[in-house]
N, C-alpha and C positions, 0 to 999 in steps of 0.2 A: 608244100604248096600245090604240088600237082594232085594231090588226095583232092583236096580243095576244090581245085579246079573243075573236075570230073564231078564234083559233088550240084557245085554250084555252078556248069557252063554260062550262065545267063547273070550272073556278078563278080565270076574271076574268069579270066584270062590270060596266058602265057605267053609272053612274047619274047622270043630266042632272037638275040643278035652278037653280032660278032664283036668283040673288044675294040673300041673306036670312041672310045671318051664320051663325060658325062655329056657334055650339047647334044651329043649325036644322039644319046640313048633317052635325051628328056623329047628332043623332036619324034623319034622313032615312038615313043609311046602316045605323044601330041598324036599324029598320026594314023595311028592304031584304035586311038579312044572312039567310042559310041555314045559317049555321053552328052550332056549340055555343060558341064561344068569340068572345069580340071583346077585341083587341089596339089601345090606344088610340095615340097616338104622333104627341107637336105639333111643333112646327117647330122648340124647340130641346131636344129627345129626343136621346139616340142612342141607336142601334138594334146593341145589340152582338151577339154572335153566339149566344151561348147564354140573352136575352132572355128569348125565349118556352118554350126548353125550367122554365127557373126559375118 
C-alpha cells in the first residue's frame, strides 16, 4: 500500500493509529478524510460494482 501511496499522494493516504477498536479507527479515518463522501464497508460487505455509483 505504501508503494501506492507515494505513487498516488493525491488519492491514497496512510493513516497509522494505535490498536483501539473498530469505532475508534472508522472515527479516526471520519476525520482524516478530504473528501465529500464516505463509503463504509465491514468485512463481510461486498463491494459490487455499481455500489457507489447507486
Amino acid at each position: 500500500m505504501r508503494k501506492y501511496a507515494s505513487e498516488y499522494p493525491d488519492l491514497i493516504r496512510i493513516v497509522d493509529q494505535s490498536v483501539q477498536g473498530v469505532p475508534s479507527a472508522r472515527n479516526k479515518g471520519i476525520l482524516e478524510s478530504r473528501g465529500h463522501y464516505i463509503a463504509m464497508l465491514e468485512g463481510d460487505d461486498m463491494m459490487l460494482p455499481n455500489r457507489l455509483e447507486k
